[in-house]
N, CA, C and O atoms as a Maestro MAE file, in Angstrom:
{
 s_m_m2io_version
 :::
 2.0.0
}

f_m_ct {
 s_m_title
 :::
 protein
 m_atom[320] {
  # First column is atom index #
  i_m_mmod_type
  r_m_x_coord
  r_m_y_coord
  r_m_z_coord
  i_m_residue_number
  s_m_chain_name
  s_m_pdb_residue_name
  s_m_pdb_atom_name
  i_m_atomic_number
  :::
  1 25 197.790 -51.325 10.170 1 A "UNK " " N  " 7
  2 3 196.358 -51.491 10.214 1 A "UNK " " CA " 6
  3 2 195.936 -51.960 11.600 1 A "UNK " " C  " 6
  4 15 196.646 -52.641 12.341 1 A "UNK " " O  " 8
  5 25 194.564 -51.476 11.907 2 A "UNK " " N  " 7
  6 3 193.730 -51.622 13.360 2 A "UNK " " CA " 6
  7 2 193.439 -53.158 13.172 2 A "UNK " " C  " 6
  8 15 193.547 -53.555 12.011 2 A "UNK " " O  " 8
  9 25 193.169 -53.870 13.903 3 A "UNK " " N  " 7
  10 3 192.582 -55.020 14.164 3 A "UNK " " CA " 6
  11 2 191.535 -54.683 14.761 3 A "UNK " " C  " 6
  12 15 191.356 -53.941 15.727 3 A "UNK " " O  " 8
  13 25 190.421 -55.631 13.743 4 A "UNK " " N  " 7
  14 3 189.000 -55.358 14.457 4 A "UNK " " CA " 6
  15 2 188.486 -56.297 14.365 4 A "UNK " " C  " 6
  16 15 188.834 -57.028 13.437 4 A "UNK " " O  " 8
  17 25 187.307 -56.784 15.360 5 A "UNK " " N  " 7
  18 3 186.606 -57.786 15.103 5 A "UNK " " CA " 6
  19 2 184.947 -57.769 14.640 5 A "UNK " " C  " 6
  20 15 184.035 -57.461 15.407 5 A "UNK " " O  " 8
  21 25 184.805 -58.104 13.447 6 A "UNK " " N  " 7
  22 3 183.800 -58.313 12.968 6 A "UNK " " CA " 6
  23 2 183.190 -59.683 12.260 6 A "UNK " " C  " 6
  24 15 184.051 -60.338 11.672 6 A "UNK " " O  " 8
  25 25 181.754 -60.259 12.216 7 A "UNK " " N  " 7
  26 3 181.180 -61.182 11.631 7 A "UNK " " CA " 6
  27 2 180.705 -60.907 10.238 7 A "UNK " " C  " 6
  28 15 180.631 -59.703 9.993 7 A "UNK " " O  " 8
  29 25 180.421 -61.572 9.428 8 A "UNK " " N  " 7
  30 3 179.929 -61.994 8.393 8 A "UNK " " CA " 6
  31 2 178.674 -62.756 8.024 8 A "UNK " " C  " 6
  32 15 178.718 -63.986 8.002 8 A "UNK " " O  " 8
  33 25 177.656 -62.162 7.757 9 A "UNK " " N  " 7
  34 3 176.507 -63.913 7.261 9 A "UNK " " CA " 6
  35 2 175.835 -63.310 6.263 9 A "UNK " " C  " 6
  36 15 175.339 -62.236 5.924 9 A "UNK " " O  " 8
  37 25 176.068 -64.772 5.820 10 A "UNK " " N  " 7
  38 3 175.359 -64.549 4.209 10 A "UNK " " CA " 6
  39 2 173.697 -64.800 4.413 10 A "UNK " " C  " 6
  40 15 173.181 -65.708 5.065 10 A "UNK " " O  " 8
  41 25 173.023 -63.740 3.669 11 A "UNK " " N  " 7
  42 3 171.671 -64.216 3.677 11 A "UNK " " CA " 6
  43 2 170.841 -63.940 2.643 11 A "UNK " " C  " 6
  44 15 171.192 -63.003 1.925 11 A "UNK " " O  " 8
  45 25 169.530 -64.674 2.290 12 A "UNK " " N  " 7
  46 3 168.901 -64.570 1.167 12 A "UNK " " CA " 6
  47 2 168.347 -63.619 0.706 12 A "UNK " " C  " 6
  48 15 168.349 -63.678 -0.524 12 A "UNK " " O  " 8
  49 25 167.802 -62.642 1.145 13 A "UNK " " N  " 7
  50 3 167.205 -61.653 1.069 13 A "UNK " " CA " 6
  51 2 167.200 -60.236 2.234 13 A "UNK " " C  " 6
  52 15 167.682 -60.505 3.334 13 A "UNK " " O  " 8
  53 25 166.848 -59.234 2.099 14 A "UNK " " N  " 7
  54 3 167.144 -57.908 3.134 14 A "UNK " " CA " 6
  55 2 165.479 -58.270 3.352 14 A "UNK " " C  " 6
  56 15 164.678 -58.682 2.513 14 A "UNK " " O  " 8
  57 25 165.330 -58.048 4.381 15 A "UNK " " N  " 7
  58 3 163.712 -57.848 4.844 15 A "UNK " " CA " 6
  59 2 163.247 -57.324 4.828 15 A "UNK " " C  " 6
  60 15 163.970 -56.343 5.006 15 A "UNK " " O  " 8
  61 25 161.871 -56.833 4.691 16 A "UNK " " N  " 7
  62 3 161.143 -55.170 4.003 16 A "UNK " " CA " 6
  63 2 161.149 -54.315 5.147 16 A "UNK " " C  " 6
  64 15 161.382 -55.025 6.125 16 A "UNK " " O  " 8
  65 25 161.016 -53.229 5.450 17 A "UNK " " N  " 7
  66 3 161.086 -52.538 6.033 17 A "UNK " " CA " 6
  67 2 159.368 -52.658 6.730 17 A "UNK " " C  " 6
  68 15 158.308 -52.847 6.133 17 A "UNK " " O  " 8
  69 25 159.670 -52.439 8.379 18 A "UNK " " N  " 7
  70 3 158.329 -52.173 8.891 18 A "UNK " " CA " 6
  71 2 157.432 -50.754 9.178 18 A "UNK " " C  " 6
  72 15 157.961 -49.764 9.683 18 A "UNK " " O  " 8
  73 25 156.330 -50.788 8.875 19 A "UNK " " N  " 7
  74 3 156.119 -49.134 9.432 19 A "UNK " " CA " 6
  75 2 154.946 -49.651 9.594 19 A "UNK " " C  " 6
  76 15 154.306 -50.536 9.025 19 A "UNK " " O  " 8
  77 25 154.693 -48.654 10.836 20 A "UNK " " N  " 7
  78 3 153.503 -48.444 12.244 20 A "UNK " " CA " 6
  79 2 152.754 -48.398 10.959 20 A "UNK " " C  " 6
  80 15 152.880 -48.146 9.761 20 A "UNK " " O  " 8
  81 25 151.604 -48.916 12.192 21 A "UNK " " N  " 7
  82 3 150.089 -49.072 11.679 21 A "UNK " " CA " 6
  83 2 149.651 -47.999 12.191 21 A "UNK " " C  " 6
  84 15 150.173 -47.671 13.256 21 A "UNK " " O  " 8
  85 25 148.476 -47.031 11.571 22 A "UNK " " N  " 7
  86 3 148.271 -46.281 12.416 22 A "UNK " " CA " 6
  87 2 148.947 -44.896 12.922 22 A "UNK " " C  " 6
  88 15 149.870 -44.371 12.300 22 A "UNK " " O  " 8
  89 25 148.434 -44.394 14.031 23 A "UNK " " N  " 7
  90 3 149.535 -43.134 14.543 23 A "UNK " " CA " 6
  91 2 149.202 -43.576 16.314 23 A "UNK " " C  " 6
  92 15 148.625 -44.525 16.845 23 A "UNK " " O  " 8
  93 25 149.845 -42.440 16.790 24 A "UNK " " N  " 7
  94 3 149.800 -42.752 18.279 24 A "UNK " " CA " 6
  95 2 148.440 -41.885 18.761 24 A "UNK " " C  " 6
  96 15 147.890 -42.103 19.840 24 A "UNK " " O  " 8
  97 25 147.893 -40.683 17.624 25 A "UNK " " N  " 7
  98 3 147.283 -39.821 18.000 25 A "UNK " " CA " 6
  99 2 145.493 -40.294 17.960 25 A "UNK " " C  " 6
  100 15 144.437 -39.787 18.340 25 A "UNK " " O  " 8
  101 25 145.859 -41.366 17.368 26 A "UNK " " N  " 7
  102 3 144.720 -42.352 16.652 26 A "UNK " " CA " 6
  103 2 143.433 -42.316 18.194 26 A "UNK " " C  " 6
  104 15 142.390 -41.682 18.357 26 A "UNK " " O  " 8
  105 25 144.129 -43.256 19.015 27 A "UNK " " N  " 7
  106 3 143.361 -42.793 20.190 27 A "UNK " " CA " 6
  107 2 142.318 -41.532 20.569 27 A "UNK " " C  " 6
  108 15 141.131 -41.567 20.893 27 A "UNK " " O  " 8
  109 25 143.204 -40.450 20.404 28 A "UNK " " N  " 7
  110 3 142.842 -39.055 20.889 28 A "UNK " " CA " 6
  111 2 141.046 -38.886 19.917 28 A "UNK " " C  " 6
  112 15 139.905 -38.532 20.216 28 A "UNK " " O  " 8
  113 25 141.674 -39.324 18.854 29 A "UNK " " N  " 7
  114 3 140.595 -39.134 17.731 29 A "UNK " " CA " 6
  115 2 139.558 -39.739 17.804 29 A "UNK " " C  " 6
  116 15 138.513 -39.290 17.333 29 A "UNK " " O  " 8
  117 25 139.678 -41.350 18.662 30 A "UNK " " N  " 7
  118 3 138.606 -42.593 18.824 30 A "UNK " " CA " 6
  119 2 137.690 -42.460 19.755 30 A "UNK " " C  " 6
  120 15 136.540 -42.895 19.705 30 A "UNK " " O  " 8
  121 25 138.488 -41.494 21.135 31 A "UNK " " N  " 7
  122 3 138.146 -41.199 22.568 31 A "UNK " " CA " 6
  123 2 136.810 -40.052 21.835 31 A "UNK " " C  " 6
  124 15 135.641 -40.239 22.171 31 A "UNK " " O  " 8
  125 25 137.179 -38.900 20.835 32 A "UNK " " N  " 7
  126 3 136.669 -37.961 21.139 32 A "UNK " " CA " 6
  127 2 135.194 -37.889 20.164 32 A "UNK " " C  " 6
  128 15 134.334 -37.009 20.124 32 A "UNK " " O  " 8
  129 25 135.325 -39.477 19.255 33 A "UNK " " N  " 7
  130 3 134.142 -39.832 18.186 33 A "UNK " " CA " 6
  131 2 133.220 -40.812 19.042 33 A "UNK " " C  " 6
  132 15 132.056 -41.050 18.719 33 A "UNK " " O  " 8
  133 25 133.891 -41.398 20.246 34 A "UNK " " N  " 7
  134 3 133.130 -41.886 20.834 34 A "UNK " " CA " 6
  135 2 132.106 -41.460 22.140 34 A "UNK " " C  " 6
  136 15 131.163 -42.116 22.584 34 A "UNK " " O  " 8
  137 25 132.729 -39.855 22.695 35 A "UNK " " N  " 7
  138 3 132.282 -39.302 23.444 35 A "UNK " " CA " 6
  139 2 130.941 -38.659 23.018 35 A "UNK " " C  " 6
  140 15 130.771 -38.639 21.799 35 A "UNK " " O  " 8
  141 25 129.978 -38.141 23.760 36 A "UNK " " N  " 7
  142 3 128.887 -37.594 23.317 36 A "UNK " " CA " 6
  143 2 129.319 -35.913 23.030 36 A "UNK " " C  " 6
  144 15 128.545 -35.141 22.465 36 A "UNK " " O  " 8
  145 25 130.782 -35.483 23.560 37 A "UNK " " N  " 7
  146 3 130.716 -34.057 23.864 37 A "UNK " " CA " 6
  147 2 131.255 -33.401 22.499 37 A "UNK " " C  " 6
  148 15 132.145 -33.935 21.836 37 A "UNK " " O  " 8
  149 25 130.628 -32.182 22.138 38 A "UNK " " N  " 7
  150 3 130.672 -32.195 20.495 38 A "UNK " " CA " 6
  151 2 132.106 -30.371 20.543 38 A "UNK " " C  " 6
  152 15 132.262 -29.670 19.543 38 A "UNK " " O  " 8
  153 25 132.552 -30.206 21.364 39 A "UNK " " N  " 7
  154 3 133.445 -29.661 21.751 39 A "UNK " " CA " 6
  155 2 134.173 -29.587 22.396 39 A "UNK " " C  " 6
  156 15 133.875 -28.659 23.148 39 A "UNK " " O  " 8
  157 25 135.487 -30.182 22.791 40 A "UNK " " N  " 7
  158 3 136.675 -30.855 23.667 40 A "UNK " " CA " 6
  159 2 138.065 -29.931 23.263 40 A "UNK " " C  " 6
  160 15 138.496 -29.469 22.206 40 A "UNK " " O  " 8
  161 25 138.547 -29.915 24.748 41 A "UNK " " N  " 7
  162 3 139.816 -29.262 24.579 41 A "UNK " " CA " 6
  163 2 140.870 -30.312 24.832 41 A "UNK " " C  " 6
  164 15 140.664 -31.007 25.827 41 A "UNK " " O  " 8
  165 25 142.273 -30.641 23.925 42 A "UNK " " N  " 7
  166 3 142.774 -31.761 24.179 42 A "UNK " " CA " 6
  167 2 144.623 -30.729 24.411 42 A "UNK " " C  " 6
  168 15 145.158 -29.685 24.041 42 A "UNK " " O  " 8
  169 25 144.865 -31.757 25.123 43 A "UNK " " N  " 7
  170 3 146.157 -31.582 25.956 43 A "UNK " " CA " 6
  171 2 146.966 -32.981 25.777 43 A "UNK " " C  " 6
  172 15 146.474 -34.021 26.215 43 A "UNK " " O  " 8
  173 25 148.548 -32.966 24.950 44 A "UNK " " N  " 7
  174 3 149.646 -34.081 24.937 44 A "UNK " " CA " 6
  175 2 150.591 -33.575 25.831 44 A "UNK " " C  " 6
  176 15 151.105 -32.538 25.412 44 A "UNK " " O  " 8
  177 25 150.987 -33.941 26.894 45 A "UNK " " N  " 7
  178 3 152.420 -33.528 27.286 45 A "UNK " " CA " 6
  179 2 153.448 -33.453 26.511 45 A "UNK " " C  " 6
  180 15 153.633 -34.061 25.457 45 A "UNK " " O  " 8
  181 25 154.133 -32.690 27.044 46 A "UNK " " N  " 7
  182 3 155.535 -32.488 25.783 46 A "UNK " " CA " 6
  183 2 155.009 -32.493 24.434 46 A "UNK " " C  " 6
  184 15 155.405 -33.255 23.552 46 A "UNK " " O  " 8
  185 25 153.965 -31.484 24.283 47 A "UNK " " N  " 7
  186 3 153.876 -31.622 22.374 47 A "UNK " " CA " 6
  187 2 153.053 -29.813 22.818 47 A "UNK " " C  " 6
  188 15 152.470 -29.332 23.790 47 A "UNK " " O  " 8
  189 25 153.490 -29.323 21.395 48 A "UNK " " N  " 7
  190 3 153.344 -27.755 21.202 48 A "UNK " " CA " 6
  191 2 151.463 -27.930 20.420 48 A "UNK " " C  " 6
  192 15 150.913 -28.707 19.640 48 A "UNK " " O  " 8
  193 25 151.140 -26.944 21.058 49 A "UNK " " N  " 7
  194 3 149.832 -26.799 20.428 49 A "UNK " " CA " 6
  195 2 149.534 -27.321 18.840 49 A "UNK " " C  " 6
  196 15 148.753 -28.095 18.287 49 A "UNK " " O  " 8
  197 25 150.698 -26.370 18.432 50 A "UNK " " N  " 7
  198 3 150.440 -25.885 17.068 50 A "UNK " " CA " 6
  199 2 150.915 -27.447 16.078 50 A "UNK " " C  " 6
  200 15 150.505 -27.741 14.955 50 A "UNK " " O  " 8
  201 25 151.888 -28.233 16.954 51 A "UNK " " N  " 7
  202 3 152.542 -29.604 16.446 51 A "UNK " " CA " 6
  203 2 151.058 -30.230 16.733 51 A "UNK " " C  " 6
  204 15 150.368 -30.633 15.797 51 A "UNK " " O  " 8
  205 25 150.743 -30.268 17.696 52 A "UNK " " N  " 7
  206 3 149.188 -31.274 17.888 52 A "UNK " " CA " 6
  207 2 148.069 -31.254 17.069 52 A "UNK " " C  " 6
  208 15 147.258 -32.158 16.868 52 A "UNK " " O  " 8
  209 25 148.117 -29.950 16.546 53 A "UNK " " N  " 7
  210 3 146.623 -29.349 15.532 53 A "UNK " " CA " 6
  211 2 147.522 -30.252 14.177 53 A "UNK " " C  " 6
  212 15 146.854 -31.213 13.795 53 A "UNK " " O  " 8
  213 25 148.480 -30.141 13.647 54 A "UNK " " N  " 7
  214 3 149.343 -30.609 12.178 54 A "UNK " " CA " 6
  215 2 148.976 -31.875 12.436 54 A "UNK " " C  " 6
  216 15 148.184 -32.344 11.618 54 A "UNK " " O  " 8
  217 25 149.401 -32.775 13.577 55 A "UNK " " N  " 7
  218 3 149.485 -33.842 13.819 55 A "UNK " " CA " 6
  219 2 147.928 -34.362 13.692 55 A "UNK " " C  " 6
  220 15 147.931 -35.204 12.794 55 A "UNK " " O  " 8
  221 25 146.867 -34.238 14.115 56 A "UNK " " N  " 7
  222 3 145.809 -34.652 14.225 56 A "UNK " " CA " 6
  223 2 144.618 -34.015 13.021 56 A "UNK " " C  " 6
  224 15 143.444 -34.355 12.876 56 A "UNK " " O  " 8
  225 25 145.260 -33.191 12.413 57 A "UNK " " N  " 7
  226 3 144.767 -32.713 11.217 57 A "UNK " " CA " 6
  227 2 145.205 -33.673 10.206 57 A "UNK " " C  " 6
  228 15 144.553 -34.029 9.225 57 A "UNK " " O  " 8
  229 25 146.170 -33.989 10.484 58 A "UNK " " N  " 7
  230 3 147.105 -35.624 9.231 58 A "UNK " " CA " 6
  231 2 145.608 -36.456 9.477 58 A "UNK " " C  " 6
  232 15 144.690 -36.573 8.666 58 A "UNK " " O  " 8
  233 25 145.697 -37.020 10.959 59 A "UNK " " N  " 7
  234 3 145.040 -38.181 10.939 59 A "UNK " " CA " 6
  235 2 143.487 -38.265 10.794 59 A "UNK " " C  " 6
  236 15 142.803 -39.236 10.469 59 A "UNK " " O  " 8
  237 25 143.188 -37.258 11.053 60 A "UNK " " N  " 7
  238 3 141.258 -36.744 10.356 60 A "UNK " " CA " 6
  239 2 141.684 -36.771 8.734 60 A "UNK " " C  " 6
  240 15 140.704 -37.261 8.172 60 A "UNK " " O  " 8
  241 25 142.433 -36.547 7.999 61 A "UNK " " N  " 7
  242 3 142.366 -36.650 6.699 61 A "UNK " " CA " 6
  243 2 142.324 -38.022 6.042 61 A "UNK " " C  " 6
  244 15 141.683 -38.494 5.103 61 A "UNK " " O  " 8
  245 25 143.356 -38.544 6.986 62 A "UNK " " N  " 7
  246 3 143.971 -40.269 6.328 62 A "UNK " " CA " 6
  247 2 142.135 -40.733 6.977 62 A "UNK " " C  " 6
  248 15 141.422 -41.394 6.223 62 A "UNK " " O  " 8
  249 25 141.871 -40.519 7.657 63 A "UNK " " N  " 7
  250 3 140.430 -40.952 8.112 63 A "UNK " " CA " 6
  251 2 139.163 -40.748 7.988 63 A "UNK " " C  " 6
  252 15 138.265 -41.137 8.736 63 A "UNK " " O  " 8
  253 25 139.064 -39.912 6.695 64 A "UNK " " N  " 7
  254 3 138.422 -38.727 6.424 64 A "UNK " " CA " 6
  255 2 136.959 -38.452 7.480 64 A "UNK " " C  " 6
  256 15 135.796 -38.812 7.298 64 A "UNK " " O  " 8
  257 25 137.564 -37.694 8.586 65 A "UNK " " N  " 7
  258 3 136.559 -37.789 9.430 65 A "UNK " " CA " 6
  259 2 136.389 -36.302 9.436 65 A "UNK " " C  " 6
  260 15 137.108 -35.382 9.046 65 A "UNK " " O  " 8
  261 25 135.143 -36.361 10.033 66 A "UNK " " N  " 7
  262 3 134.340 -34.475 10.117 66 A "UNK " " CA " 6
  263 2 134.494 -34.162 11.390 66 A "UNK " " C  " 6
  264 15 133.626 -34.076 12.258 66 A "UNK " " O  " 8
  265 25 135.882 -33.959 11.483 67 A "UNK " " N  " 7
  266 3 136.135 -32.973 12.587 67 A "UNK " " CA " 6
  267 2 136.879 -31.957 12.537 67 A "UNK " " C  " 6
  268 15 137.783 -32.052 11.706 67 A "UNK " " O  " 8
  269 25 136.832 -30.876 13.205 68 A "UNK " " N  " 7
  270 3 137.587 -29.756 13.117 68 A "UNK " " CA " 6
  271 2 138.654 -29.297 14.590 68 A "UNK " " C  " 6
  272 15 138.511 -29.546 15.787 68 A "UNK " " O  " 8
  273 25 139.456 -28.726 14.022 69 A "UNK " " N  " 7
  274 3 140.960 -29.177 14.939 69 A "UNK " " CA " 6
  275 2 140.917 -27.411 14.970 69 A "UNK " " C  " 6
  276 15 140.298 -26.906 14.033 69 A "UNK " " O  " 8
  277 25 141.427 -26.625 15.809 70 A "UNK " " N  " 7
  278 3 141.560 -25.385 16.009 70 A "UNK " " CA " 6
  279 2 142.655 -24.994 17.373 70 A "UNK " " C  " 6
  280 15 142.919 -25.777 18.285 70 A "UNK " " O  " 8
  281 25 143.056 -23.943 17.266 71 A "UNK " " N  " 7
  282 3 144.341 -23.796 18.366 71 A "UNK " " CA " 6
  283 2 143.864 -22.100 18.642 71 A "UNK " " C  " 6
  284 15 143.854 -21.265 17.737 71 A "UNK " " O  " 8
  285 25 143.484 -21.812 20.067 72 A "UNK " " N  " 7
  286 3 143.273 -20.624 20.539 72 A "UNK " " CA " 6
  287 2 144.168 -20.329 21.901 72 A "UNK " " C  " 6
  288 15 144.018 -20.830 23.015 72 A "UNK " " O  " 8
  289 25 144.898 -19.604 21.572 73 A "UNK " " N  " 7
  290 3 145.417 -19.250 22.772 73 A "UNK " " CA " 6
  291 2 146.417 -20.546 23.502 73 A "UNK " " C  " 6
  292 15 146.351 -20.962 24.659 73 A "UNK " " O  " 8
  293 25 146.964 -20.814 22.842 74 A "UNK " " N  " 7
  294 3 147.853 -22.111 22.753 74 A "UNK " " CA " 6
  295 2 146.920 -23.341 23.236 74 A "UNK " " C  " 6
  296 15 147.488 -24.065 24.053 74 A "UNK " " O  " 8
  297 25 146.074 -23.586 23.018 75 A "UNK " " N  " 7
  298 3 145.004 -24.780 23.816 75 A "UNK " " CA " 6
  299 2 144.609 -25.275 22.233 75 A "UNK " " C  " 6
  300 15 144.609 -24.444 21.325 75 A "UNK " " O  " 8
  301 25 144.204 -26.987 21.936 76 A "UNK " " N  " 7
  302 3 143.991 -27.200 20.958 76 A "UNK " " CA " 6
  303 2 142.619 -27.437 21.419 76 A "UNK " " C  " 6
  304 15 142.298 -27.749 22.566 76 A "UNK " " O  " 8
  305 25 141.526 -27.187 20.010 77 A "UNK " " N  " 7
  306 3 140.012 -28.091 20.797 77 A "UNK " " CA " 6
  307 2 140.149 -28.732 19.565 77 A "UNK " " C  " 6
  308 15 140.770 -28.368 18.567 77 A "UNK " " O  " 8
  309 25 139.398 -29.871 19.796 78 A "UNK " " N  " 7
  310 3 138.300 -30.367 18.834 78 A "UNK " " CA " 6
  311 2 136.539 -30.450 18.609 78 A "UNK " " C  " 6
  312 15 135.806 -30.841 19.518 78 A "UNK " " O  " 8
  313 25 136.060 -30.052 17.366 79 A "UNK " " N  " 7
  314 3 134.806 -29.734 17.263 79 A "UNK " " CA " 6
  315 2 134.248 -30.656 16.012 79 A "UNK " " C  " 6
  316 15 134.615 -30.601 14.838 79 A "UNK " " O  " 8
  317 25 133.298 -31.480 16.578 80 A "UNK " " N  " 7
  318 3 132.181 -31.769 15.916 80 A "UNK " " CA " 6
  319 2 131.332 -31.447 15.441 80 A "UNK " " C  " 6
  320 15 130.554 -32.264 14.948 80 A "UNK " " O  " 8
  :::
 }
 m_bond[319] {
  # First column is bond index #
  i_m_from
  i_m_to
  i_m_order
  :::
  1 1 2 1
  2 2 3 1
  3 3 4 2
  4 3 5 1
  5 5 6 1
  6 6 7 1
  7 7 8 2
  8 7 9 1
  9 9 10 1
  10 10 11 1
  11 11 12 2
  12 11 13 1
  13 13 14 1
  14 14 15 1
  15 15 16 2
  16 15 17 1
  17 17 18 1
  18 18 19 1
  19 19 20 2
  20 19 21 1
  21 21 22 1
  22 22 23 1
  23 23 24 2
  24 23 25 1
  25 25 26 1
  26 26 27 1
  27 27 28 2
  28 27 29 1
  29 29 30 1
  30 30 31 1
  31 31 32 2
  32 31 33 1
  33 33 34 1
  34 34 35 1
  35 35 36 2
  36 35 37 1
  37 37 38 1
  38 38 39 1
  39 39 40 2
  40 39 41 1
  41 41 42 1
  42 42 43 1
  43 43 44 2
  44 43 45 1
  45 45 46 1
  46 46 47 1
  47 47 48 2
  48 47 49 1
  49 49 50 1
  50 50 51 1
  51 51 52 2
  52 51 53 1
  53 53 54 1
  54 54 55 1
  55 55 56 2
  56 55 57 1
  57 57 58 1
  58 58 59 1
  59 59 60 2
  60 59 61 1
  61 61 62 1
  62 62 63 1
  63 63 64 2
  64 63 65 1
  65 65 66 1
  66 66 67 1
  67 67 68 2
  68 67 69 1
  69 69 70 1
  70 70 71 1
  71 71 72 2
  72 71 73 1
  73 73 74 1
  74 74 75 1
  75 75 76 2
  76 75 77 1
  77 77 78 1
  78 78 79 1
  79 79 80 2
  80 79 81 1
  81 81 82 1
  82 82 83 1
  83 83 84 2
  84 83 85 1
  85 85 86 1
  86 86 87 1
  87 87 88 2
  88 87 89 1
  89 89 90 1
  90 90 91 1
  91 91 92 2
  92 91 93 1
  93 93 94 1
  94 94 95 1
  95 95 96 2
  96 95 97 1
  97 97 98 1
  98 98 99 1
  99 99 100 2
  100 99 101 1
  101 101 102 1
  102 102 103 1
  103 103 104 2
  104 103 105 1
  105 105 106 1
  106 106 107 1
  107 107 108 2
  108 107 109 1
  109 109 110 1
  110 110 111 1
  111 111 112 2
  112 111 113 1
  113 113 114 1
  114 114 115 1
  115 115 116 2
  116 115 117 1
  117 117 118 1
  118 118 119 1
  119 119 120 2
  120 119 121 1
  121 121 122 1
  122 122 123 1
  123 123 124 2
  124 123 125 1
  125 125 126 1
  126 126 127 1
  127 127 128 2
  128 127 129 1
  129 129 130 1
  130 130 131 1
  131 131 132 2
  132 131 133 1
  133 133 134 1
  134 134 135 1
  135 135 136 2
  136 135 137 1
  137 137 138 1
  138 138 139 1
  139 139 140 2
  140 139 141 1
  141 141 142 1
  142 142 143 1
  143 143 144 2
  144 143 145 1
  145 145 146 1
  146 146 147 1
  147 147 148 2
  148 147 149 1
  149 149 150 1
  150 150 151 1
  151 151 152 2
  152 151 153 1
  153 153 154 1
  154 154 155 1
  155 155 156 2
  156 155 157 1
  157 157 158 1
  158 158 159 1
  159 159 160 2
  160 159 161 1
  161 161 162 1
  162 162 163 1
  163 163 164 2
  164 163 165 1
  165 165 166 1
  166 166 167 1
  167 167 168 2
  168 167 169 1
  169 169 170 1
  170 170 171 1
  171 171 172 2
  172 171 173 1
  173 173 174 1
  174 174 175 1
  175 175 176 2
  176 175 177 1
  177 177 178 1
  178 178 179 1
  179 179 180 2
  180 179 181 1
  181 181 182 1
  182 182 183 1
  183 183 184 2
  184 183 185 1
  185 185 186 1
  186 186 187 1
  187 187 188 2
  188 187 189 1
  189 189 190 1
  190 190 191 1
  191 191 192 2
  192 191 193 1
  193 193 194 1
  194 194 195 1
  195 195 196 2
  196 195 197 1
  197 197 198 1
  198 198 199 1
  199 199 200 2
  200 199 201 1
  201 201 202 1
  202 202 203 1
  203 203 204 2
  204 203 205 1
  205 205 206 1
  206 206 207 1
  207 207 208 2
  208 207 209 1
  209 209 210 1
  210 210 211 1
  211 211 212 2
  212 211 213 1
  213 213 214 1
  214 214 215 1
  215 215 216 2
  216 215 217 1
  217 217 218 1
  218 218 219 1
  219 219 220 2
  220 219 221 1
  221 221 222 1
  222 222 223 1
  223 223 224 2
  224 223 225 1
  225 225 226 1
  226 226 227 1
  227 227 228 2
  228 227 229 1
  229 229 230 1
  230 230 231 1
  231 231 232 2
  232 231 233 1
  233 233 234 1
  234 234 235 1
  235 235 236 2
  236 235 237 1
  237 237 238 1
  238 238 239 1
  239 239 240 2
  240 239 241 1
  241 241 242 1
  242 242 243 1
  243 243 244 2
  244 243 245 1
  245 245 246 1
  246 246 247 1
  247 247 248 2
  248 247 249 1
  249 249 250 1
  250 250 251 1
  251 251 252 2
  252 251 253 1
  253 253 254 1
  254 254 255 1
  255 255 256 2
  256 255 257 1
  257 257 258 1
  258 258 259 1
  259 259 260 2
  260 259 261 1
  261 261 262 1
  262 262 263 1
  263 263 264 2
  264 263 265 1
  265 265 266 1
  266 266 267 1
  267 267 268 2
  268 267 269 1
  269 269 270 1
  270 270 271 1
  271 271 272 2
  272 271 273 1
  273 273 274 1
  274 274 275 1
  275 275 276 2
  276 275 277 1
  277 277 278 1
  278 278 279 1
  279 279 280 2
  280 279 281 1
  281 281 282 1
  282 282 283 1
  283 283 284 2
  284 283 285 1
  285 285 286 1
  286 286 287 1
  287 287 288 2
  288 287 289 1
  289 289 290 1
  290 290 291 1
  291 291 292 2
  292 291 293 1
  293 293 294 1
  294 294 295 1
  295 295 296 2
  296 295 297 1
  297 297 298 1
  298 298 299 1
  299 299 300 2
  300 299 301 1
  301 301 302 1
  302 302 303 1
  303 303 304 2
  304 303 305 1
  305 305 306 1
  306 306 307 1
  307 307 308 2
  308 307 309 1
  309 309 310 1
  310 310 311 1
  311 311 312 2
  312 311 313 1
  313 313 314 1
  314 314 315 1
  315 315 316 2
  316 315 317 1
  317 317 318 1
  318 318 319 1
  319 319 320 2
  :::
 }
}
């Protein structure tokens, strides 16, 4: 047998698991309810059109906000 070194501690309970508040896309959504412009084209680096429209279509639902998310020509807009 290997010799290994490992610890032990006893403890009272496992701790609940944490999960985000929110999304990261949350912003994108706050910027574009707070702007006056009622048609915006939005751009994430490193993220695919079509992942950005899914993604921000989640968070208008959990938010139930009246906006509309659309993907033309690989460009996402949003419309008020």
């Amino acid at each position: 047998m290997s010799d290994i070194s490992f610890n032990l501690t006893p403890v009272a309970t496992k701790p609940s698991r944490r999960y985000r508040k929110g999304s990261k896309y949350d912003p994108v959504l706050d910027a574009f309810m707070d702007g006056e412009a009622r048609l915006v084209e939005v751009s994430v680096v490193g993220k695919d059109a079509n992942y950005l429209r899914t993604q921000l279509n989640k968070r208008i639902d959990v938010n139930n906000l009246r906006v509309k998310v659309s993907v033309v020509n690989n460009i996402v807009y949003l419309e008020k």
